[in-house]
Backbone as ProteinMPNN parsed JSONL, in Angstrom:
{"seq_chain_A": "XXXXXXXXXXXXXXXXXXXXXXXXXXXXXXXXXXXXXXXXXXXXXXXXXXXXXXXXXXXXXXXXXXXXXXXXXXXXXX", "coords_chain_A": {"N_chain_A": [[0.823, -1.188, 0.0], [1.58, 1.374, 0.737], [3.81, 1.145, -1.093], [2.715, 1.872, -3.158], [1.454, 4.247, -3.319], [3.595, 5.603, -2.829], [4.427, 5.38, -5.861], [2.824, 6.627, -6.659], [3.308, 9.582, -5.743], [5.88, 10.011, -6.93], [5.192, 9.337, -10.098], [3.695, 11.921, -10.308], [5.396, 13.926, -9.803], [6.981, 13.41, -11.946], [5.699, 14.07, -14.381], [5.295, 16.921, -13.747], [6.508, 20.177, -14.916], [8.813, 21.113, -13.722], [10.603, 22.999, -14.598], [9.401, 25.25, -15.797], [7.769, 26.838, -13.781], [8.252, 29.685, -12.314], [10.734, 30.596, -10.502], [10.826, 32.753, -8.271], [8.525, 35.353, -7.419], [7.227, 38.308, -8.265], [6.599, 40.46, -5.619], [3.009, 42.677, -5.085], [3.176, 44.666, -3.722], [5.353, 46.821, -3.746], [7.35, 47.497, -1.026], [9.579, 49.12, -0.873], [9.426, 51.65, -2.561], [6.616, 52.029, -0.913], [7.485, 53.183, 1.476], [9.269, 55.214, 0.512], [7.379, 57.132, 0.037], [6.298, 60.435, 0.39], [3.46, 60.89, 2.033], [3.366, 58.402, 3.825], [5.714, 59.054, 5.214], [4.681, 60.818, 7.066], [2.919, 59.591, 8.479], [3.992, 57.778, 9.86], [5.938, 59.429, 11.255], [4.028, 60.639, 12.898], [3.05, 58.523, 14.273], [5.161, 57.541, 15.86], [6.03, 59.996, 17.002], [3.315, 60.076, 18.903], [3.706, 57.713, 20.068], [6.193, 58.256, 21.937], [5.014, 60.146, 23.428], [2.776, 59.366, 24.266], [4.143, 57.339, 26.133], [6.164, 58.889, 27.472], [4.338, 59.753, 28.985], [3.815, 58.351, 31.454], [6.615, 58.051, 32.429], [6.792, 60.689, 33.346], [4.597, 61.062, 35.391], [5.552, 59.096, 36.917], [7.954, 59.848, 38.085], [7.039, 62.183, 39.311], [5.298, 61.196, 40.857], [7.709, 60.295, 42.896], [9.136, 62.549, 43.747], [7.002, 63.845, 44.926], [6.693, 61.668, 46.929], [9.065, 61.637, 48.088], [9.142, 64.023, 49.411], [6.845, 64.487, 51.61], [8.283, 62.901, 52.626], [10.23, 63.825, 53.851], [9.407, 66.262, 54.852], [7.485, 64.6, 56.713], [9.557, 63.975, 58.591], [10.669, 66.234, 59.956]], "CA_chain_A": [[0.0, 0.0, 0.0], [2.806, 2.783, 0.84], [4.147, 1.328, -2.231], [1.988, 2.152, -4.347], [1.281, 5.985, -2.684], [5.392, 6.343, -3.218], [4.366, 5.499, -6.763], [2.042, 7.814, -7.025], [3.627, 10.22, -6.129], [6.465, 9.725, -7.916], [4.539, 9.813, -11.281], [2.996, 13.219, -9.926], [6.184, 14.931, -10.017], [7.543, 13.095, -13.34], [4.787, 14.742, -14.751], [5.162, 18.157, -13.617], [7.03, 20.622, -15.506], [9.312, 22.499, -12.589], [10.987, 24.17, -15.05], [8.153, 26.222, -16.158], [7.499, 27.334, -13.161], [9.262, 31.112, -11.485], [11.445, 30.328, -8.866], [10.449, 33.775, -7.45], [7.587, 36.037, -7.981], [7.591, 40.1, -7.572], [5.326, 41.528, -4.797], [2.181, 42.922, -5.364], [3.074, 46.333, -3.614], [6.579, 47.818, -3.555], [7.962, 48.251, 0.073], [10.988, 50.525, -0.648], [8.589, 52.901, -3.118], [5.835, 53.074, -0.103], [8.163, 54.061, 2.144], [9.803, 56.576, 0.343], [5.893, 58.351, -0.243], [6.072, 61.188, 1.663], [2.272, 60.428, 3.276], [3.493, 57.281, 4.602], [6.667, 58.91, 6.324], [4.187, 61.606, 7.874], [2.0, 58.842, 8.851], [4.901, 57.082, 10.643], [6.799, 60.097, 12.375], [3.12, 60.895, 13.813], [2.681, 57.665, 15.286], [5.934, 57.433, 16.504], [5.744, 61.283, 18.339], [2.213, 59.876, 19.574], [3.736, 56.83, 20.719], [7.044, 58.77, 22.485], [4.203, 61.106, 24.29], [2.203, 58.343, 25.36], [5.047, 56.67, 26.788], [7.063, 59.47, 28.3], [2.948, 60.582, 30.481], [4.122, 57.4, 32.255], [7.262, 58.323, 32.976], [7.011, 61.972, 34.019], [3.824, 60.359, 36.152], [6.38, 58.033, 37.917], [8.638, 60.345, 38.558], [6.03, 62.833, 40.133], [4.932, 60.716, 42.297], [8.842, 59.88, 43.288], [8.865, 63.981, 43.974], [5.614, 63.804, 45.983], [6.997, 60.969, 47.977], [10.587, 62.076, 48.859], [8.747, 65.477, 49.657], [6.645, 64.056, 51.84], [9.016, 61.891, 53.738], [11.133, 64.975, 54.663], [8.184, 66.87, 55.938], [7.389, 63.779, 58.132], [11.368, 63.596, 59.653], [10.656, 67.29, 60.756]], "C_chain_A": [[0.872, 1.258, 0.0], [3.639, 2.411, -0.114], [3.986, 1.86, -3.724], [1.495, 3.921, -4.543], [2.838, 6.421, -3.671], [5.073, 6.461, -4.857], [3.809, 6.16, -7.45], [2.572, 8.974, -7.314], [5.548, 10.871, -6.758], [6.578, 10.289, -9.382], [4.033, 11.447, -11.812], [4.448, 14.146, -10.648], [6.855, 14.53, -11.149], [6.983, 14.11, -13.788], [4.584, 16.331, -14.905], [6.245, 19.144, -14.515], [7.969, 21.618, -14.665], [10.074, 23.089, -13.379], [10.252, 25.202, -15.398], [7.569, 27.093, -14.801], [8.257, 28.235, -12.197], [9.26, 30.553, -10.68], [10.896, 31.165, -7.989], [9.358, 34.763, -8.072], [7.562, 37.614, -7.48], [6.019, 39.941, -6.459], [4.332, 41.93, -5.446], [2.385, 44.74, -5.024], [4.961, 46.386, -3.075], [7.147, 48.047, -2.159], [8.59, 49.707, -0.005], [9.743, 51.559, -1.354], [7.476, 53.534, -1.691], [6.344, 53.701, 0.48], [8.734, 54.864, 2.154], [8.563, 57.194, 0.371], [6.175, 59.178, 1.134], [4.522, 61.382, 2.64], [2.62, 59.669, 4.286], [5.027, 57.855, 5.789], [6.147, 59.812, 7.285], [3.443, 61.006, 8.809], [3.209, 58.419, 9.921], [5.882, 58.015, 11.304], [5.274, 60.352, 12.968], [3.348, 59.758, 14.389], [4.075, 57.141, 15.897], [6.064, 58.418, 17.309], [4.716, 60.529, 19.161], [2.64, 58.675, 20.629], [4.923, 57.317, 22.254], [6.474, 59.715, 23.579], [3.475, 60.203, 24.998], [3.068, 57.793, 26.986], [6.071, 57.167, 28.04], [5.938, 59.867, 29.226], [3.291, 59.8, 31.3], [5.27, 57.473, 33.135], [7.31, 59.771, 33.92], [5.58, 62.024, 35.298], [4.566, 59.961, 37.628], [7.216, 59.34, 38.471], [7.817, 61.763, 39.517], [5.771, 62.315, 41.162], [6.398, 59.965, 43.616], [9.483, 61.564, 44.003], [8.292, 63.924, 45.335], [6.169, 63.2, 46.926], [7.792, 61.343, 49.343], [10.051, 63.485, 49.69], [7.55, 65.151, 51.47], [7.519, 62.95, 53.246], [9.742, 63.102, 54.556], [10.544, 65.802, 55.698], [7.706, 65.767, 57.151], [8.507, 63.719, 58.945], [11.128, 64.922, 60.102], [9.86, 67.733, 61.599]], "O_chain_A": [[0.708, 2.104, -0.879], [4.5, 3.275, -0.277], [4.62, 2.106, -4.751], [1.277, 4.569, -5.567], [3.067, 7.134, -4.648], [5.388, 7.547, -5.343], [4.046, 6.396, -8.634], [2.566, 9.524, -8.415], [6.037, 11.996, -6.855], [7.358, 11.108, -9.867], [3.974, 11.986, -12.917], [4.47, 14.805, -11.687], [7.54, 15.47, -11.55], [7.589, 15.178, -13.701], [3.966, 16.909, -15.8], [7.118, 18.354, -14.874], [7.908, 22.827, -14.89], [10.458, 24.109, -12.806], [10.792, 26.279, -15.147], [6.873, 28.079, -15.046], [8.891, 27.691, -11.293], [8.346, 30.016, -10.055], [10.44, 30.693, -6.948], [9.386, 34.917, -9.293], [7.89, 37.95, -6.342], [4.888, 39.477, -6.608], [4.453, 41.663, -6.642], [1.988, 45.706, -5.675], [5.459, 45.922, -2.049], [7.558, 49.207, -2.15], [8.333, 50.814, 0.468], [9.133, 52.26, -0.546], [7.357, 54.713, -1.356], [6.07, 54.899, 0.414], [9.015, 55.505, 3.166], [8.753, 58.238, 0.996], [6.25, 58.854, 2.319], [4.506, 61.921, 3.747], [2.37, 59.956, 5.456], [5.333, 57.282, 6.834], [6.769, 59.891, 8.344], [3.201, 61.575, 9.874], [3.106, 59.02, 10.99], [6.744, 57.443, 11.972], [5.495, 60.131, 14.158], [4.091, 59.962, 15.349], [3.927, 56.097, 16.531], [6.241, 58.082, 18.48], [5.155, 60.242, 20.275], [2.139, 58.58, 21.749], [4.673, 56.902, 23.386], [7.185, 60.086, 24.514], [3.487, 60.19, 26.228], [2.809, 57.824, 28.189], [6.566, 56.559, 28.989], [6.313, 60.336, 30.3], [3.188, 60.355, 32.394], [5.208, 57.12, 34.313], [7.819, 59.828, 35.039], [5.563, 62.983, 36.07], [4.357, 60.272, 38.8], [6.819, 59.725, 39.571], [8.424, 62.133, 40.522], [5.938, 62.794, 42.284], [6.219, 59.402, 44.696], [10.383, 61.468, 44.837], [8.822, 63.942, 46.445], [6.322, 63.864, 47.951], [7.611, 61.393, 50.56], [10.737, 63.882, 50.632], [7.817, 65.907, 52.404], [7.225, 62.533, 54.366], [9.741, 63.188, 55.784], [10.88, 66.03, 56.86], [7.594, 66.098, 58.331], [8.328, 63.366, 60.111], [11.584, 64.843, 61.243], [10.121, 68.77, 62.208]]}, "name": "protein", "num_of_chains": 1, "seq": "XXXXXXXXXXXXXXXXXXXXXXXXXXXXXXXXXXXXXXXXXXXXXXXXXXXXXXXXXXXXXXXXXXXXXXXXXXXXXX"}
């Protein structure tokens, strides 16, 4: 039975023509071209500011409340 499969496919790929068929095929959309479009690099320094603002409310947050604390502790030692 798995002799007869092997023979199968076997025959299958006799059959086939792999030369005829592109090794490699182009893309459909261009990387390097979108990314030069100047929309797409406006698009992507916004959401990188947006993301750098998000990110730093967290930090200047933390560190507020590292302010508050120390501030706080001193006023209690006196």
């Amino acid at each position: 039975m798995v002799r007869k499969e092997q023979n199968k496919r076997k025959s299958i790929l006799d059959k086939l023509d792999l030369d005829s068929i592109p090794k490699s095929t182009k893309p459909l959309v261009d990387t390097k071209k979108v990314l030069k479009h100047p929309v797409t690099k406006v698009i992507i320094c916004g959401v990188a500011i947006y993301g750098i603002l998000k990110v730093s409310k967290y930090f200047v947050n933390a560190y507020a409340e590292l302010i508050r604390a120390s501030k706080n502790l001193s006023d209690a030692r006196r």
